[in-house]
C-alpha positions in Angstrom: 0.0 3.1 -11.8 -0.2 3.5 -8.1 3.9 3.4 -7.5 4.0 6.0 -10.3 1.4 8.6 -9.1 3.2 7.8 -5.5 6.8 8.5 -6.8 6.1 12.0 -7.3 5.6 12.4 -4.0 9.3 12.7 -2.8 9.4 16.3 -5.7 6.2 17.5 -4.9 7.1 17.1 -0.9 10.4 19.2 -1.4 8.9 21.8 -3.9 6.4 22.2 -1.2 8.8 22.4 2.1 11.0 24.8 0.2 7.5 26.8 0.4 7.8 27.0 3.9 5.3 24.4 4.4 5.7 21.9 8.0 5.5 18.0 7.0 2.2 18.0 8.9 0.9 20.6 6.6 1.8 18.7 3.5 0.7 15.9 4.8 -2.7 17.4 6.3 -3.6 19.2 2.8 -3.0 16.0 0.6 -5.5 14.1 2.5 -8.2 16.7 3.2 -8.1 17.9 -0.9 -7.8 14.1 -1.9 -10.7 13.6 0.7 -13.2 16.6 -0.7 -12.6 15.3 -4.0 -13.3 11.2 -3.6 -16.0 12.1 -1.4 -17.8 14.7 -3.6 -17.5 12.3 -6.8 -18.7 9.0 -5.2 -21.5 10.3 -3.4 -22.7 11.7 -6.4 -22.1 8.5 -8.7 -22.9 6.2 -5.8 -24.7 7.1 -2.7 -26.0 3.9 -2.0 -22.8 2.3 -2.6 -21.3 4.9 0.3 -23.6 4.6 2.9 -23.3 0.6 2.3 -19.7 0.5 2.9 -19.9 2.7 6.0 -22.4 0.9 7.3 -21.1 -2.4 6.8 -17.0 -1.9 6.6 -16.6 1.1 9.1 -14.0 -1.1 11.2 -11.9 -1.5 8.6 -12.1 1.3 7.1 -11.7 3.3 10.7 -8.4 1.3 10.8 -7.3 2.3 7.2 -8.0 6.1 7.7 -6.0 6.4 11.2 -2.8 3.7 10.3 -2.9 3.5 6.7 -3.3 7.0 5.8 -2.9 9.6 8.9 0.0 7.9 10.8 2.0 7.0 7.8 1.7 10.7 6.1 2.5 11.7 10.1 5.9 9.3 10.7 7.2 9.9 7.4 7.4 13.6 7.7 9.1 13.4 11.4 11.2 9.9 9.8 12.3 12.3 7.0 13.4 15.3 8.9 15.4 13.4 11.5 17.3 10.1 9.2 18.5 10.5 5.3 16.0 10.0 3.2 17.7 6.5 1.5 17.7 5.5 5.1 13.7 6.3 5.5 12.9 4.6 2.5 15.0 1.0 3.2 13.2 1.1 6.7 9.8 2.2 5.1 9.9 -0.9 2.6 10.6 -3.3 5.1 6.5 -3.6 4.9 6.9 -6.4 2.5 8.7 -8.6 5.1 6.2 -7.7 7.4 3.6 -8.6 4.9 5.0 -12.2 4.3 6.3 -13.0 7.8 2.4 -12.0 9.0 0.9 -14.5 6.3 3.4 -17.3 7.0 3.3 -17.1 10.8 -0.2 -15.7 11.9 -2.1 -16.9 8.9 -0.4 -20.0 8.0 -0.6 -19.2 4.5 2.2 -21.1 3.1 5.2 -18.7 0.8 6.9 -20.1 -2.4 10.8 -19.7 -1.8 10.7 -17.4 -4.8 8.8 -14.8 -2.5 11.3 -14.6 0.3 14.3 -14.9 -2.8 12.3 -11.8 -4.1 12.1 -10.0 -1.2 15.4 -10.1 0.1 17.0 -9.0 -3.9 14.1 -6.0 -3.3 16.0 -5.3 0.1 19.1 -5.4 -1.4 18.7 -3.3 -4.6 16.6 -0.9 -1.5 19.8 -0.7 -0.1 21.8 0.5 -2.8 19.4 2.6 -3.9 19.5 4.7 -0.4 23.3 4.0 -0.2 22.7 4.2 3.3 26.5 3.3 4.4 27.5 6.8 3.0 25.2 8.7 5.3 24.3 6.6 7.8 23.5 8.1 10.7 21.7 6.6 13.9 18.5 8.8 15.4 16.4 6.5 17.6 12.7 8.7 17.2 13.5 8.9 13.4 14.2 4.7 13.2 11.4 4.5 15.4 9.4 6.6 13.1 10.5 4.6 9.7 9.5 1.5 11.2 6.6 2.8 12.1 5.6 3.9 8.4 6.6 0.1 7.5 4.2 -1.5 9.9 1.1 1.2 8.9 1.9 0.8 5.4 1.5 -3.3 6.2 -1.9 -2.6 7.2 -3.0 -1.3 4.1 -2.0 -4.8 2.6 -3.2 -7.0 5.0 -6.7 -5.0 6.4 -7.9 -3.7 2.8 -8.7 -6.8 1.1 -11.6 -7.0 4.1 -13.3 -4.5 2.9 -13.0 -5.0 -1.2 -14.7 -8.1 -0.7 -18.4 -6.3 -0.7 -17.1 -2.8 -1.6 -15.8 -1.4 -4.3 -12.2 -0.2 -4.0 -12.7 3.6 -5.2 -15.6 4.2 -2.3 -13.4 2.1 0.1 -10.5 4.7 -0.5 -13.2 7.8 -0.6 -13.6 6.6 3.0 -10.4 5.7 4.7 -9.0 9.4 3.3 -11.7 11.0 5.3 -11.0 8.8 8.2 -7.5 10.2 7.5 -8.0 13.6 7.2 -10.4 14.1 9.8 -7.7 12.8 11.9 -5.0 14.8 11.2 -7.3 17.8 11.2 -8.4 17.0 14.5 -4.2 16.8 15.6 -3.7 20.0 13.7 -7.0 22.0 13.2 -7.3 23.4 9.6 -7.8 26.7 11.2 -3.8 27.0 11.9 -3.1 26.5 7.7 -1.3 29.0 6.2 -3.8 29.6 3.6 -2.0 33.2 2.5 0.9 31.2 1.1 -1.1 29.1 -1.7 -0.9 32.2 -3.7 2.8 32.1 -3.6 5.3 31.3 -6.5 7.6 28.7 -5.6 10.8 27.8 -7.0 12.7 24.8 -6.0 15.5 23.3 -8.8 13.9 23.8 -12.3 10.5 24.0 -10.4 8.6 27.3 -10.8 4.7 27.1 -10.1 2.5 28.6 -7.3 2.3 26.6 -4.2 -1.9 25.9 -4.7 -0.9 24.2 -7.9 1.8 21.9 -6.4 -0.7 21.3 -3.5 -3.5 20.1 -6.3 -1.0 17.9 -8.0 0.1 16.2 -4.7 -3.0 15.8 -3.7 -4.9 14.8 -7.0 -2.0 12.9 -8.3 0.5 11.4 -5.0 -2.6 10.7 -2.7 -6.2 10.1 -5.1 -4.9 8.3 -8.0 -1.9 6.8 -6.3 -4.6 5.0 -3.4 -7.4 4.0 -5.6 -5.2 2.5 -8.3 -3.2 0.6 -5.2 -6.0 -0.5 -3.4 -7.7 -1.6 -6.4 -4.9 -3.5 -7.3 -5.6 -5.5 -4.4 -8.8 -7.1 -5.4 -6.5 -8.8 -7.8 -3.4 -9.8 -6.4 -2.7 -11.6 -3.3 -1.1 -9.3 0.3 2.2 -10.1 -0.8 2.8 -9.1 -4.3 1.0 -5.8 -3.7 3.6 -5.0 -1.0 6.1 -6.1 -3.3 5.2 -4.0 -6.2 4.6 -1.0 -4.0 8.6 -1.2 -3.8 8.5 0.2 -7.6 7.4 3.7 -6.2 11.0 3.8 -5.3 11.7 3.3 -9.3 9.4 5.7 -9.4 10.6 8.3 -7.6 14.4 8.4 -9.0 12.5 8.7 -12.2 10.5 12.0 -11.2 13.1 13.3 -9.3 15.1 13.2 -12.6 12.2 14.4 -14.8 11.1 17.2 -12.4 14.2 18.4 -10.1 17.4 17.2 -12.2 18.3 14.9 -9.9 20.7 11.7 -11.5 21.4 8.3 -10.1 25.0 6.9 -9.3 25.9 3.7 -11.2 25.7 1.7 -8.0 21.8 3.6 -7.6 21.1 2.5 -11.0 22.1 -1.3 -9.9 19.9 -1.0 -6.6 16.9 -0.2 -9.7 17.7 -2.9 -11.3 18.1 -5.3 -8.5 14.2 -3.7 -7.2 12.7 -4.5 -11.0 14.7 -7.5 -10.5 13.4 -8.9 -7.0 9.8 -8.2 -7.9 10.0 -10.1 -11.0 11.4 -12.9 -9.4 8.6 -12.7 -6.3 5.7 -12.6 -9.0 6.3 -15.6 -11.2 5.2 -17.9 -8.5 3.0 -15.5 -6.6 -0.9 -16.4 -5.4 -2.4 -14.3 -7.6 -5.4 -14.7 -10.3 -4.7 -16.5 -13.2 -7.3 -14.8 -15.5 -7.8 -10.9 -16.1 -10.5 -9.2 -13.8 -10.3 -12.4 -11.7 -10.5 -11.5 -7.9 -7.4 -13.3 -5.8 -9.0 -15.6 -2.9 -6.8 -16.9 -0.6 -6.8 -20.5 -0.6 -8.7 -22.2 1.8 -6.7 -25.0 4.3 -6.2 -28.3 2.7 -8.7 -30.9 4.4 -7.0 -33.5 6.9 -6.8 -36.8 4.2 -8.6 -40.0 5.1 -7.9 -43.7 4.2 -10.8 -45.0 1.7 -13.7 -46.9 2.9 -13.2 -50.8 2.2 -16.3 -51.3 0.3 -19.1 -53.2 2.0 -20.5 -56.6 0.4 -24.3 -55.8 1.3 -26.1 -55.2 -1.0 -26.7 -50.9 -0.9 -30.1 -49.5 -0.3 -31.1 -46.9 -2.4 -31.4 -43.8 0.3 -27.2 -44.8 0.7 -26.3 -44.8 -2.9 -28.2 -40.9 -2.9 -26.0 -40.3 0.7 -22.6 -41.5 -0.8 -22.9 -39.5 -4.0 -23.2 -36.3 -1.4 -19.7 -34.6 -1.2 -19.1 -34.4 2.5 -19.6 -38.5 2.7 -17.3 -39.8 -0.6 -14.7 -42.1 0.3 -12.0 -39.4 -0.8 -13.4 -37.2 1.5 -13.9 -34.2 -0.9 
């Protein structure tokens, strides 16, 4: 659900730039809307639940709302103007390497071969996608840019989990968007919108709507829906194959842009689809996730250091040690 609601995002973007609209704009109204909205329901349905997870998570979620949300929507509007867009999005979902490289060299959290076989099909069908040899082009602030939207959108998948331990994930989102928007409001004070042109009528392709309505959708749609249903997601599955399936929105996108703007896929785009469906399929079979529905994923804790068994002892055993070996921390396994 999430890499749906977020593949809209690439039609709604252009319907709104032929608008007139800057990318900070776009960006700036999708979080502030997304933000009123989150924050109105929850603290209505759960106050308590809000001020808890203010209270108790406001570290993570600070570093959510700034990385996650306001510099991502920030770098991929400069990343987009300056580099192609298939380009921006090979460099953007690079955040799945990131992911797994963090958790196999910071965290020491082991990786099935499948996962890096997974990731690097994902890369590859990425790259086809973007057929980024037919308009390559090199700008150094928009690379720098890209990468930069790869590493923020890492932190989402590596930071979030914190927080969805004692929180729930839709007041955990409420949050971090209004950690978001607040930020980009304070970069670009709301006062400077052009407010006059939500009235407007635009038309872009076989798009015809006023610009307030493509606005709502972007916002409703590409930021609320698309953020709860992904960090949800992550109460369930484990850093790594929520990275990986946020490489769908991709899928996603080519989709919408068909549906909504006309826009068709080569045959060697349609093979870059395939190879994305492809790599993520082959990633998840051996993934650390739960095994059962609704169960929350846990990383798994360090294995202990084994120990040789205890010869057994020929005296005769006094009762307070037969109640001390049958505790867990002294059995001869060592369990």
């Amino acid at each position: 659900m999430s890499a749906c609601a977020f593949g809209t995002v690439g039609p709604a973007t252009k319907v709104l730039d032929s608008a007139g609209l800057t990318a900070m704009e776009i960006a700036q109204a999708r979080l502030s809307v997304a933000a009123a909205l989150l924050l109105a329901f929850v603290a209505l349905t759960r106050p308590r639940a809000l001020l808890a997870a203010a209270r108790e998570a406001y570290g993570v979620i600070a570093v959510l709302g700034v990385f996650s949300f306001a510099t991502l929507q920030t770098l991929c509007g400069v990343a987009v103007a300056r580099i192609p867009v298939g380009v921006f999005v090979v460099l953007q979902f690079l955040a799945p390497v990131i992911v797994v490289g963090w958790l196999r060299c910071v965290r020491r959290v082991p990786q099935p071969r499948l996962v890096w076989a997974g990731t690097a099909v994902v890369l590859v069908g990425l790259l086809l996608v973007g057929e980024v040899w037919s308009r390559l082009r090199l700008d150094v602030v928009g690379v720098l840019a890209a990468l930069g939207t790869a590493a923020a959108l890492s932190v989402r998948f590596l930071v979030a989990g914190r927080a969805l331990v004692r929180h729930d994930p839709v007041t955990v989102t409420a949050l971090g968007i209004a950690v978001g928007a607040l930020a980009l409001n304070v970069v670009s004070p709301v006062t400077g919108f052009p407010y006059g042109s939500l009235g407007d009528t635009v038309r872009h392709e076989s798009v015809s709507a006023p610009v307030w309505v493509v606005v709502v959708w972007a916002a409703f749609v590409a930021t609320l829906v698309a953020y709860v249903s992904g960090i949800a997601a992550q109460r369930y599955l484990a850093p790594s194959a929520a990275s990986l399936f946020a490489t769908l929105e991709v899928v996603a996108g080519a989709g919408a842009a068909y549906l909504f703007l006309g826009q068709t896929l080569t045959p060697v785009q349609c093979a870059g689809v395939v190879a994305v469906l492809a790599g993520v399929a082959l990633a998840q079979r051996t993934m650390r996730t739960s095994t059962r529905p609704g169960e929350r994923h846990v990383e798994p804790p360090p294995r202990p250091e084994s120990r040789p068994p205890r010869a057994e002892s020929p005296l005769p055993v006094r009762a307070e040690s037969r109640h001390a070996a049958a505790e867990p921390h002294e059995s001869p396994r060592g369990t």
